[in-house]
PyMOL Python script that loads the backbone (N, CA, C, O; Angstrom):
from pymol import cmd

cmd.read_pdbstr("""\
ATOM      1  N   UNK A   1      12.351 -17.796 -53.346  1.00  0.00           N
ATOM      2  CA  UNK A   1      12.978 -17.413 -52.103  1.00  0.00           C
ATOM      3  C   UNK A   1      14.451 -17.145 -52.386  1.00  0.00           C
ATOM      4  O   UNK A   1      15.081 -17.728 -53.267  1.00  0.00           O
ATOM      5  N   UNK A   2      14.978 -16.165 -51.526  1.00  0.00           N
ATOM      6  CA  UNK A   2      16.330 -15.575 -52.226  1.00  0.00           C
ATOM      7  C   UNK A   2      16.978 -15.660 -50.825  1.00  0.00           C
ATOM      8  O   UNK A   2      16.343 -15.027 -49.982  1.00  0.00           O
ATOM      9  N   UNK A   3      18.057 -16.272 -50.379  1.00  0.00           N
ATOM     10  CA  UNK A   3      19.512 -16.823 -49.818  1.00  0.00           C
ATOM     11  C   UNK A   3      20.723 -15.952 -49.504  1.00  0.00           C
ATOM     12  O   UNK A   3      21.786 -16.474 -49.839  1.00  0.00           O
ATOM     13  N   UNK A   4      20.861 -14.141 -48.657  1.00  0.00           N
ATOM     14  CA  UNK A   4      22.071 -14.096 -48.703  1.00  0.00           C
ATOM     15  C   UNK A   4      22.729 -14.056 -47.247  1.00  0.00           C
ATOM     16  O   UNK A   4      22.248 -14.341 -46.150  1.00  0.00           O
ATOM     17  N   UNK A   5      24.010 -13.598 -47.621  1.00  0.00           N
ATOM     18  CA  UNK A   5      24.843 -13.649 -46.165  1.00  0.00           C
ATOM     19  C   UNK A   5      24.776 -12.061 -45.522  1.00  0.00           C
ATOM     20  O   UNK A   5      24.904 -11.139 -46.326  1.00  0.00           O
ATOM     21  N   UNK A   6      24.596 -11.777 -44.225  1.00  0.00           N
ATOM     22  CA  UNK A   6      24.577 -10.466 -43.680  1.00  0.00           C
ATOM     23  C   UNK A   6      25.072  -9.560 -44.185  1.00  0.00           C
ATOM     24  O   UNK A   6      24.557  -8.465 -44.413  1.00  0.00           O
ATOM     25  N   UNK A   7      26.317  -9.977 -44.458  1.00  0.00           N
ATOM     26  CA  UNK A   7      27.305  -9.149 -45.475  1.00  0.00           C
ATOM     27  C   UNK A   7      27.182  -8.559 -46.583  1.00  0.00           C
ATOM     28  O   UNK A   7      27.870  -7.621 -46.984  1.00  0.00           O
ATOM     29  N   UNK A   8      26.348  -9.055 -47.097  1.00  0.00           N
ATOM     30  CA  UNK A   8      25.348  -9.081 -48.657  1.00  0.00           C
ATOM     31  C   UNK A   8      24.049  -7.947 -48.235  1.00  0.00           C
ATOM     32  O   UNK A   8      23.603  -6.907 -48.721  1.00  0.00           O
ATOM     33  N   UNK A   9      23.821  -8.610 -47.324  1.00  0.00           N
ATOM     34  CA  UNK A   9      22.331  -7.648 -46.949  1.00  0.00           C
ATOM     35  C   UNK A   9      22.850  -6.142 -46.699  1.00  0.00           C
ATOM     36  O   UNK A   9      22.475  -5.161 -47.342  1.00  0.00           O
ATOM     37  N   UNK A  10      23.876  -6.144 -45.536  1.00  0.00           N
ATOM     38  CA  UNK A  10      24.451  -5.002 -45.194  1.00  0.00           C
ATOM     39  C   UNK A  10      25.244  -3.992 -46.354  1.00  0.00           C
ATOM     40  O   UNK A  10      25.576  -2.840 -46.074  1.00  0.00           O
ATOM     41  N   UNK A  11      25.455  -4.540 -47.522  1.00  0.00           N
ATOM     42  CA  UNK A  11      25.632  -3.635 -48.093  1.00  0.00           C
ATOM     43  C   UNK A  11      24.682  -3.131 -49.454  1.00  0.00           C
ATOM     44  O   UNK A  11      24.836  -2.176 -50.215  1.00  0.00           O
ATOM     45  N   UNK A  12      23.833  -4.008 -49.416  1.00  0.00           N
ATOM     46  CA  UNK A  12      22.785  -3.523 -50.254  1.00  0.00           C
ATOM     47  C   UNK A  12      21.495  -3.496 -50.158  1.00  0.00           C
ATOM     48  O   UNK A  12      20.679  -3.831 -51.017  1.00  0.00           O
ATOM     49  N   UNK A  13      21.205  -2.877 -48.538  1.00  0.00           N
ATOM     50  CA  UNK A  13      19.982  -3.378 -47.759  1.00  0.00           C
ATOM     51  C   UNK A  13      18.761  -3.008 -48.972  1.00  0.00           C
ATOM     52  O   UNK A  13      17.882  -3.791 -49.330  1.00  0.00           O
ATOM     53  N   UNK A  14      18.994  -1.448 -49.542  1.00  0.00           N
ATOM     54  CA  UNK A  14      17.837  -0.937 -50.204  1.00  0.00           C
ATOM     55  C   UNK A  14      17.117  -2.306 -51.294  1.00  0.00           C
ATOM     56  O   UNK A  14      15.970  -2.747 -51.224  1.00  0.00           O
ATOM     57  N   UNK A  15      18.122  -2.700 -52.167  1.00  0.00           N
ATOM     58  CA  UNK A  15      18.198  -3.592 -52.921  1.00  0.00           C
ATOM     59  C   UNK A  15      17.328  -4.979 -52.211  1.00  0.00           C
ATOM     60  O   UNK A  15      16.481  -5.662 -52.786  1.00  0.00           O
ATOM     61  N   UNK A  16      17.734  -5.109 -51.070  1.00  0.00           N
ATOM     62  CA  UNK A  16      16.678  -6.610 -50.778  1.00  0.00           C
ATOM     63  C   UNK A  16      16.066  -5.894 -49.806  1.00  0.00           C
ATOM     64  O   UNK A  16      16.477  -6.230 -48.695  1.00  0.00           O
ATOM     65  N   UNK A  17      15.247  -5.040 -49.781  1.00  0.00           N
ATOM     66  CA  UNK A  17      13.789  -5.047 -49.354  1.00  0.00           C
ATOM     67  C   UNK A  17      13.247  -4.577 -50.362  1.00  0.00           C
ATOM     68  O   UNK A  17      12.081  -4.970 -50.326  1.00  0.00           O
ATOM     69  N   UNK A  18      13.445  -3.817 -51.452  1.00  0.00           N
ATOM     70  CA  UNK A  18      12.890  -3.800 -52.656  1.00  0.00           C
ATOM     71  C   UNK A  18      12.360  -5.630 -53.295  1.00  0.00           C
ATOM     72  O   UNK A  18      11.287  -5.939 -53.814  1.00  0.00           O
ATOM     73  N   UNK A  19      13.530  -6.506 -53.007  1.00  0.00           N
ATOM     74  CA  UNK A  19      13.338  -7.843 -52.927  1.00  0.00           C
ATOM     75  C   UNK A  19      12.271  -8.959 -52.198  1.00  0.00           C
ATOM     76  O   UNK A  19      11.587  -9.960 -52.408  1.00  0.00           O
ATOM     77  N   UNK A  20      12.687  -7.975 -51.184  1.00  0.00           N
ATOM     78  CA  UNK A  20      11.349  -8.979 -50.003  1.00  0.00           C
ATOM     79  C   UNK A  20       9.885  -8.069 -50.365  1.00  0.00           C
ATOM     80  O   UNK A  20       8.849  -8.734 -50.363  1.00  0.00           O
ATOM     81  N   UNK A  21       9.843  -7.507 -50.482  1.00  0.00           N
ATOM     82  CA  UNK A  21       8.453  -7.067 -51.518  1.00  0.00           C
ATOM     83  C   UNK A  21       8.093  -7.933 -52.100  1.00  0.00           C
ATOM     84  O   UNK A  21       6.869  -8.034 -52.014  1.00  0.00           O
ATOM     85  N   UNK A  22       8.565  -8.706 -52.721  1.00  0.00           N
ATOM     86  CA  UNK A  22       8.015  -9.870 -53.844  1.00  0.00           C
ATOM     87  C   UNK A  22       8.485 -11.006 -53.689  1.00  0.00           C
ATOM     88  O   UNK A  22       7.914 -11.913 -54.295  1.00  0.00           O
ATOM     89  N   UNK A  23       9.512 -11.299 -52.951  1.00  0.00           N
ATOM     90  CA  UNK A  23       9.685 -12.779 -52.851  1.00  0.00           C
ATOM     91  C   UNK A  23      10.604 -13.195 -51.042  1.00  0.00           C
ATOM     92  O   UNK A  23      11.271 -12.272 -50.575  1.00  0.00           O
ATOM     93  N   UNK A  24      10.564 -14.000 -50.553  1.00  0.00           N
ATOM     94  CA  UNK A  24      11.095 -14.001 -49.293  1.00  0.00           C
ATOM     95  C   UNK A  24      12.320 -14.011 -49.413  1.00  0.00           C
ATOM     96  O   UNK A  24      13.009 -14.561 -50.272  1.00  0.00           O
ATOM     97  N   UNK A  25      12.651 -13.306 -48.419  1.00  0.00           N
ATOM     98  CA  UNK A  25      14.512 -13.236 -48.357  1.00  0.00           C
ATOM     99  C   UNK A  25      14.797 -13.519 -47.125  1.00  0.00           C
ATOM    100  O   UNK A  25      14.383 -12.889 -46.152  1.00  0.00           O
ATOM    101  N   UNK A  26      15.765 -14.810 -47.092  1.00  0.00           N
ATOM    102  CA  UNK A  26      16.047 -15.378 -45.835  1.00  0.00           C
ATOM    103  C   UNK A  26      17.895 -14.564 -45.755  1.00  0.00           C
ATOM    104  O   UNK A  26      18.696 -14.439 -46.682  1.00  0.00           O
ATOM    105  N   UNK A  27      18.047 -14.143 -44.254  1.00  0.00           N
ATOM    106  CA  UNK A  27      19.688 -13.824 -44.676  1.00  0.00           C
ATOM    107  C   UNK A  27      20.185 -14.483 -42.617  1.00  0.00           C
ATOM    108  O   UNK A  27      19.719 -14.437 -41.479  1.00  0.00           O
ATOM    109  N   UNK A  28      21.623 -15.113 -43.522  1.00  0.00           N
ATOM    110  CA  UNK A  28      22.278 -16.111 -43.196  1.00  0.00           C
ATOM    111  C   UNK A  28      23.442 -15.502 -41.922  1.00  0.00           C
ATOM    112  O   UNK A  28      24.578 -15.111 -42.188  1.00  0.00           O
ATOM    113  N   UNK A  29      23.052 -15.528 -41.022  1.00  0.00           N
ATOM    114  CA  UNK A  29      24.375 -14.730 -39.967  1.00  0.00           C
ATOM    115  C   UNK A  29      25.414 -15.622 -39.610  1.00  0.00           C
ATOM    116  O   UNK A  29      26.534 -15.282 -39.227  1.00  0.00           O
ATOM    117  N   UNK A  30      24.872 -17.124 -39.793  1.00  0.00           N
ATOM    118  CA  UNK A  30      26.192 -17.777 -39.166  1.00  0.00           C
ATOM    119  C   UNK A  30      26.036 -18.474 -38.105  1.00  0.00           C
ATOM    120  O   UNK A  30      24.964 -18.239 -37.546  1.00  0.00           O
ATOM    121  N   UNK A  31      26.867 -19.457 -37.466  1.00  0.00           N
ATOM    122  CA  UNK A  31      26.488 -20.303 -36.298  1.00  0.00           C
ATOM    123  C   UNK A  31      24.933 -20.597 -36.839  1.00  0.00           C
ATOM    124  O   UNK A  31      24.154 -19.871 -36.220  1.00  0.00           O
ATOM    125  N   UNK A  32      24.496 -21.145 -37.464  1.00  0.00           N
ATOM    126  CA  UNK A  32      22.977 -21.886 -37.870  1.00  0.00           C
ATOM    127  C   UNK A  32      21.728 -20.584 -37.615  1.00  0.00           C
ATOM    128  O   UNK A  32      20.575 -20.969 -37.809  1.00  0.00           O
ATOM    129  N   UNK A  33      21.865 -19.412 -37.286  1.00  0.00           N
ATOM    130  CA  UNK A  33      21.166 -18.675 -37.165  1.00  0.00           C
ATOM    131  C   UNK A  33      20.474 -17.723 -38.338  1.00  0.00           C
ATOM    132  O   UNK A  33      20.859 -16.633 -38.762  1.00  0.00           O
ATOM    133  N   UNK A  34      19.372 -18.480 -38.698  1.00  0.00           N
ATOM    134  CA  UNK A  34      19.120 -17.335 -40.117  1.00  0.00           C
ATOM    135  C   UNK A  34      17.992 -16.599 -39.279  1.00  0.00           C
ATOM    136  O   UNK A  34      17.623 -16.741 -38.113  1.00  0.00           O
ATOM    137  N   UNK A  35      17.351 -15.289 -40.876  1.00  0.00           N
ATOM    138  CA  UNK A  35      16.652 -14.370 -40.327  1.00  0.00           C
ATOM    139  C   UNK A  35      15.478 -14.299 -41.780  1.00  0.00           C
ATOM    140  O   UNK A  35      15.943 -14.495 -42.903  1.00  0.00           O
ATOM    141  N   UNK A  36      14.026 -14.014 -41.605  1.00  0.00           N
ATOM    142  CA  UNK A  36      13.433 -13.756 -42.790  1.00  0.00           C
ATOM    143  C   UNK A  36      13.052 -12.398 -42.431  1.00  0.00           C
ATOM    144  O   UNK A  36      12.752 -11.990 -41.309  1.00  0.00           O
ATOM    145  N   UNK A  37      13.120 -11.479 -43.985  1.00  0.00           N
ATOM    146  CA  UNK A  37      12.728 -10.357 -43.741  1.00  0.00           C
ATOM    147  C   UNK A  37      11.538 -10.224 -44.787  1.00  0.00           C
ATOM    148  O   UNK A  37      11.592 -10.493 -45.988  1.00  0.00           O
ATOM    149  N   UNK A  38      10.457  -9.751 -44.067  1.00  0.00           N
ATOM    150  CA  UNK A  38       9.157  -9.547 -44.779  1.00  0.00           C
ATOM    151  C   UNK A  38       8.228  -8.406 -44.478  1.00  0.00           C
ATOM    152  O   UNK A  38       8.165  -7.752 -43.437  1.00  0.00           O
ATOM    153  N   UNK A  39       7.624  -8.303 -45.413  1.00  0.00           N
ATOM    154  CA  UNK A  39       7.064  -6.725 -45.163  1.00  0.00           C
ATOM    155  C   UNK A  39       5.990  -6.893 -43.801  1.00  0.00           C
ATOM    156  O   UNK A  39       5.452  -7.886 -43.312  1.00  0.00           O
ATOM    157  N   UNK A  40       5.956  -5.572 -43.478  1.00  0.00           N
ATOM    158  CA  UNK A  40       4.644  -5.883 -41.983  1.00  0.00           C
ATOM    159  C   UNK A  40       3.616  -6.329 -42.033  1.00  0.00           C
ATOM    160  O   UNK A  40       3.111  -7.176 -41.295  1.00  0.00           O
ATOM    161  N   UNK A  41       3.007  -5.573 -43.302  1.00  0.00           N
ATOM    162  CA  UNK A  41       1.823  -5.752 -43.533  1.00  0.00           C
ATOM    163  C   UNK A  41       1.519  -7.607 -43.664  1.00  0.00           C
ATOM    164  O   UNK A  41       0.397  -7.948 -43.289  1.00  0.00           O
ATOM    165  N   UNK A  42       2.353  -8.613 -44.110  1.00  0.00           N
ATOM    166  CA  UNK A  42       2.275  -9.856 -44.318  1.00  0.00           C
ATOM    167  C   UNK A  42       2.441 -10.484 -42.722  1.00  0.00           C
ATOM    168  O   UNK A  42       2.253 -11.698 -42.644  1.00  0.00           O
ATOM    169  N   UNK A  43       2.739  -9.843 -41.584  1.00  0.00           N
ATOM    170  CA  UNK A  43       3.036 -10.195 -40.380  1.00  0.00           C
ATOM    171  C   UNK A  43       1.173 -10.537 -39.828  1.00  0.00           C
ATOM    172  O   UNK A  43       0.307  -9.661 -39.830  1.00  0.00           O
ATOM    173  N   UNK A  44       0.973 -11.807 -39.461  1.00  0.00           N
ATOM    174  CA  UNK A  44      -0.354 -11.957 -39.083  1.00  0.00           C
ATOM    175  C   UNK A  44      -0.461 -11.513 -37.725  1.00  0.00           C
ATOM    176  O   UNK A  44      -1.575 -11.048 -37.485  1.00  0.00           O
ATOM    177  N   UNK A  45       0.372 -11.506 -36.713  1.00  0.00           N
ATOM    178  CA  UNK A  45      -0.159 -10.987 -35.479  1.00  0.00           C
ATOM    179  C   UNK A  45       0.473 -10.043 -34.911  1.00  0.00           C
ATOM    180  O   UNK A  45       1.665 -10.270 -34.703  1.00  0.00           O
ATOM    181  N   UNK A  46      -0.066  -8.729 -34.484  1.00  0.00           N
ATOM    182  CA  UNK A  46      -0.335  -7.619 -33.805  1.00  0.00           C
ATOM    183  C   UNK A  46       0.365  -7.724 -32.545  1.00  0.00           C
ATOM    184  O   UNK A  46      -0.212  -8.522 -31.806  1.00  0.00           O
ATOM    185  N   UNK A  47       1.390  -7.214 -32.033  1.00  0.00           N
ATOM    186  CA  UNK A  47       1.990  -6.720 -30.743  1.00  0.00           C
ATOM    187  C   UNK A  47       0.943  -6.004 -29.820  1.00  0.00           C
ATOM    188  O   UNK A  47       1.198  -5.709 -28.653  1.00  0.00           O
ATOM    189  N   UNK A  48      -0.217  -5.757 -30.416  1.00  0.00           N
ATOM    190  CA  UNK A  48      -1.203  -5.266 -29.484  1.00  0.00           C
ATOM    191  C   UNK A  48      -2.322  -5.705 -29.027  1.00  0.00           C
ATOM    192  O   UNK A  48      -2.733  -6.511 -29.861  1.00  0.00           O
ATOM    193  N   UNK A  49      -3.139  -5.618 -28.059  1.00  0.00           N
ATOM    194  CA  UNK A  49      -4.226  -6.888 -28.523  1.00  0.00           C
ATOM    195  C   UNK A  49      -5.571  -5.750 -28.922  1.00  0.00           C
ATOM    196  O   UNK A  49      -5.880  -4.654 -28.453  1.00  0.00           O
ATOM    197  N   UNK A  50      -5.886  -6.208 -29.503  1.00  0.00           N
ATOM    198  CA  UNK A  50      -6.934  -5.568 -30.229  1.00  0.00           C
ATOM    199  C   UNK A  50      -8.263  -4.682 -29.293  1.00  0.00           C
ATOM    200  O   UNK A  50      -8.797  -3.685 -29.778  1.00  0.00           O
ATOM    201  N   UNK A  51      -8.523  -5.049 -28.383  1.00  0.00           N
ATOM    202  CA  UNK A  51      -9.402  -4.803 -27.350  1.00  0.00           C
ATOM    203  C   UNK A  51      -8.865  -3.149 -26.784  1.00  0.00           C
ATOM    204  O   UNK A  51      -9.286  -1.992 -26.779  1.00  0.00           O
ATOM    205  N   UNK A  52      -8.049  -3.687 -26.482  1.00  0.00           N
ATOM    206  CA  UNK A  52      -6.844  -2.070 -25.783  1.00  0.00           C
ATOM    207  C   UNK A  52      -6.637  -1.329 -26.753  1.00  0.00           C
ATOM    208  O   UNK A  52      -6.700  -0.145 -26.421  1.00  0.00           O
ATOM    209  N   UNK A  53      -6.347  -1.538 -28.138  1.00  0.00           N
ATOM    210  CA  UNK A  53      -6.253  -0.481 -29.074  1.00  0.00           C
ATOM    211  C   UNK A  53      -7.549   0.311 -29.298  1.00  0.00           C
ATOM    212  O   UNK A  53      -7.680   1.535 -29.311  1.00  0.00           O
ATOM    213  N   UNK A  54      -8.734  -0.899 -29.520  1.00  0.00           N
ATOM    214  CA  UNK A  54     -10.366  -0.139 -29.474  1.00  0.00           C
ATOM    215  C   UNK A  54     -10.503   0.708 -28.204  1.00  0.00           C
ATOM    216  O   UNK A  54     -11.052   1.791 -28.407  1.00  0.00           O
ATOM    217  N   UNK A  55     -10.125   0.459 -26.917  1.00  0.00           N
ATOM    218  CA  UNK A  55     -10.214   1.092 -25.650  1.00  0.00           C
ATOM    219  C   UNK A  55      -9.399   2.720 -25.716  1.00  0.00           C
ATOM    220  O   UNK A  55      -9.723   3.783 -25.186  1.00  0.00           O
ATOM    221  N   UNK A  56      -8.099   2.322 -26.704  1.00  0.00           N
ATOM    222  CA  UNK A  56      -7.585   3.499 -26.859  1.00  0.00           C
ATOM    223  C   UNK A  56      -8.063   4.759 -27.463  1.00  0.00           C
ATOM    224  O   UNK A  56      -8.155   5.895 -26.999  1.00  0.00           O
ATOM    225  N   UNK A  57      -8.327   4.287 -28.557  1.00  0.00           N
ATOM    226  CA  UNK A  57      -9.211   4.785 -30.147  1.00  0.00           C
ATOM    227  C   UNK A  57     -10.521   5.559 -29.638  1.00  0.00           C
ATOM    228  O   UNK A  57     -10.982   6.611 -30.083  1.00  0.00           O
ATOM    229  N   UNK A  58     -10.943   4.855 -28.713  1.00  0.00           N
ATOM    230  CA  UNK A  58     -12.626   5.556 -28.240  1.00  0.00           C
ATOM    231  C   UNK A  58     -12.140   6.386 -27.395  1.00  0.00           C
ATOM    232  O   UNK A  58     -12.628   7.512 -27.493  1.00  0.00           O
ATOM    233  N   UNK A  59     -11.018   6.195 -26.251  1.00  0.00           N
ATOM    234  CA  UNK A  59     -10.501   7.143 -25.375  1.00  0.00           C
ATOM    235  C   UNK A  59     -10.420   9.011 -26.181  1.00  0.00           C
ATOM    236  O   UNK A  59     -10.994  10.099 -26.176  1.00  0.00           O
ATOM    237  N   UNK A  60      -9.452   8.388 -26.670  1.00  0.00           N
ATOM    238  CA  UNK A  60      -8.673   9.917 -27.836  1.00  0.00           C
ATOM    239  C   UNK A  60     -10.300  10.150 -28.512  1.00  0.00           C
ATOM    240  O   UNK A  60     -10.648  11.273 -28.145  1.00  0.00           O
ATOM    241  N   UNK A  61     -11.178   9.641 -29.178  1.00  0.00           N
ATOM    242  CA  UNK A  61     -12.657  10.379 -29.250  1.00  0.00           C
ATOM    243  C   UNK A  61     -12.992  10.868 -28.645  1.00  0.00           C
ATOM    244  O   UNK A  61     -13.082  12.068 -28.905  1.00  0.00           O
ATOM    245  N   UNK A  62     -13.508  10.334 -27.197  1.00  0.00           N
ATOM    246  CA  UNK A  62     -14.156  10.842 -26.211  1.00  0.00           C
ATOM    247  C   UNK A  62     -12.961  12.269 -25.780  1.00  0.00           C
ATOM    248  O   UNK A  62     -13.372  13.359 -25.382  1.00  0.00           O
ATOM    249  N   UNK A  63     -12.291  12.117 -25.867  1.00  0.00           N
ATOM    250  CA  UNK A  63     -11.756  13.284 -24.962  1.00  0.00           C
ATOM    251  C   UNK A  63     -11.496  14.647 -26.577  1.00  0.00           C
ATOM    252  O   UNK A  63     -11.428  15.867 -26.425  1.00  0.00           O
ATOM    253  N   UNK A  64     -11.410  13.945 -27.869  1.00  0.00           N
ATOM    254  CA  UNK A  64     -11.778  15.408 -29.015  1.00  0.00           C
ATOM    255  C   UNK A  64     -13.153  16.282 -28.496  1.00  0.00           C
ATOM    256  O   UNK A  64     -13.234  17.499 -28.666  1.00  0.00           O
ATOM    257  N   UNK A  65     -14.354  15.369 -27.754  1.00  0.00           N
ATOM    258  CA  UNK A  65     -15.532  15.376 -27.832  1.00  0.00           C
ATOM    259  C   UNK A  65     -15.863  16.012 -26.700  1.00  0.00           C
ATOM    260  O   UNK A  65     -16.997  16.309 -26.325  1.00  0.00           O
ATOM    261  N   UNK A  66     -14.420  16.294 -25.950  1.00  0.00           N
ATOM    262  CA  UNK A  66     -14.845  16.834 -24.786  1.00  0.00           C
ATOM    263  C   UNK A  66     -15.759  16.114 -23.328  1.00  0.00           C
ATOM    264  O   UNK A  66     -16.452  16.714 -22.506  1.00  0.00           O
ATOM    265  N   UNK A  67     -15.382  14.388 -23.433  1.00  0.00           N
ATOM    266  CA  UNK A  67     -16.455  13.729 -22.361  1.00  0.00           C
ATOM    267  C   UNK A  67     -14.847  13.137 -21.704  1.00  0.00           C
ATOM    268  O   UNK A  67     -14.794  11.924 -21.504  1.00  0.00           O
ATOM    269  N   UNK A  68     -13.693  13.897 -21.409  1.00  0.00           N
ATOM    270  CA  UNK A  68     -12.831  13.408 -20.416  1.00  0.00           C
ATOM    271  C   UNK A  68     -13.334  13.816 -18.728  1.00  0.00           C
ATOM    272  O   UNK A  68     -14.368  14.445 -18.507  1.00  0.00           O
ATOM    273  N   UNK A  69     -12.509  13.389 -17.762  1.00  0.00           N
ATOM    274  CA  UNK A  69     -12.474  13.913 -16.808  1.00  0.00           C
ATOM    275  C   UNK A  69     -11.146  14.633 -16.561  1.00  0.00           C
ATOM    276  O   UNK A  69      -9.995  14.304 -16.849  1.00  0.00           O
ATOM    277  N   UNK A  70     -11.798  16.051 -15.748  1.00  0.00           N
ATOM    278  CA  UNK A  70     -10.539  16.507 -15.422  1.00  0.00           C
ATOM    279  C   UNK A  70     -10.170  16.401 -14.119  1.00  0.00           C
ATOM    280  O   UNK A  70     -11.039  16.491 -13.252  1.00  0.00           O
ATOM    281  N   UNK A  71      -9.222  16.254 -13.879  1.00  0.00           N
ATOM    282  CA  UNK A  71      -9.056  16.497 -12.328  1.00  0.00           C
ATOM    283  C   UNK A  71      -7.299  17.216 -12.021  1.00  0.00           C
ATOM    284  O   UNK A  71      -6.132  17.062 -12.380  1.00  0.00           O
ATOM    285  N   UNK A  72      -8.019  17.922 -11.253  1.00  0.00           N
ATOM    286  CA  UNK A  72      -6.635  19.070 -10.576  1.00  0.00           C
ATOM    287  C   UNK A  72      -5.535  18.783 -10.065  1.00  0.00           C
ATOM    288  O   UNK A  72      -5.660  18.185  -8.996  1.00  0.00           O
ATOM    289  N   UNK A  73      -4.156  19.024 -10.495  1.00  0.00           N
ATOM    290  CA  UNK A  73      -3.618  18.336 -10.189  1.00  0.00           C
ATOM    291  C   UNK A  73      -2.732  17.980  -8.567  1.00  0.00           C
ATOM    292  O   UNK A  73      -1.957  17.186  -8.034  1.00  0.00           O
ATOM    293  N   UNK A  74      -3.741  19.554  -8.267  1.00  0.00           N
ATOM    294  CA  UNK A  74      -3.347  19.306  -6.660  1.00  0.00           C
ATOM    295  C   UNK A  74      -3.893  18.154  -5.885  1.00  0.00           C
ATOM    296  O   UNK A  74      -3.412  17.623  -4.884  1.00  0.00           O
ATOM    297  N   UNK A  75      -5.380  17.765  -6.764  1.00  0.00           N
ATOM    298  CA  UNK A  75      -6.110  16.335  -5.924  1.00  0.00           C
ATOM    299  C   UNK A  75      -5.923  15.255  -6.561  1.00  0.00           C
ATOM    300  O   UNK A  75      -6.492  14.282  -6.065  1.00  0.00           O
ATOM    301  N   UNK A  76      -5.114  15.005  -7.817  1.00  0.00           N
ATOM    302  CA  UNK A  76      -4.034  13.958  -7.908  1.00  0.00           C
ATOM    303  C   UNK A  76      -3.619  12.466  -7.131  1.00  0.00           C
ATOM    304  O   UNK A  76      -3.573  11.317  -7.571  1.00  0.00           O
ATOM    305  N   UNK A  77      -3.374  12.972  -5.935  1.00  0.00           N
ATOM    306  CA  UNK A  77      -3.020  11.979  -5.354  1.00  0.00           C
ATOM    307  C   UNK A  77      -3.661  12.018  -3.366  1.00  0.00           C
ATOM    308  O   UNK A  77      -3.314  11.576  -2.270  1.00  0.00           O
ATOM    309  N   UNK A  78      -4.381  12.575  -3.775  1.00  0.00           N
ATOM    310  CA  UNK A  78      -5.751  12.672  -2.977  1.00  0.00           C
ATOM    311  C   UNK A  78      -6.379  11.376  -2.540  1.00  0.00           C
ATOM    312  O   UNK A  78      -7.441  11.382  -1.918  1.00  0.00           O
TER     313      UNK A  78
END
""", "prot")
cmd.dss("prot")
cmd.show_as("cartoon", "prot")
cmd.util.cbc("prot")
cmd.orient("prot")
């Protein structure tokens, strides 16, 4: 695990995420506030919930496939 100060990060960001690729990099802002930066893919949970993304995914099919509904947009709000 590798230890720097914002200051450090900020000027050689390329350099430590090439870093956090392979080992954790914690960086230090001050007033007791640190930060870990790690790749996404190692992030276990999803901002999305999984159900709604499948709901999405079949949506955008169904409508390549031509099984949307259309409706006009004059009866809209009909």
């Amino acid at each position: 695990m590798k230890t720097i100060s914002v200051s450090e990060f900020r000027g050689n960001i390329k350099k430590y995420l090439d870093i956090a690729q392979e080992e954790k990099l914690i960086i230090h802002r001050g007033k007791g506030r640190s930060f870990a930066v790690v790749p996404i893919e190692e992030i276990e949970e999803s901002p999305y919930d999984p159900e709604f993304v499948k709901k999405i995914l079949q949506a955008r099919e169904d409508s390549k496939q031509g099984l949307g509904v259309k409706i006009a947009i004059e009866d809209l709000w009909k």
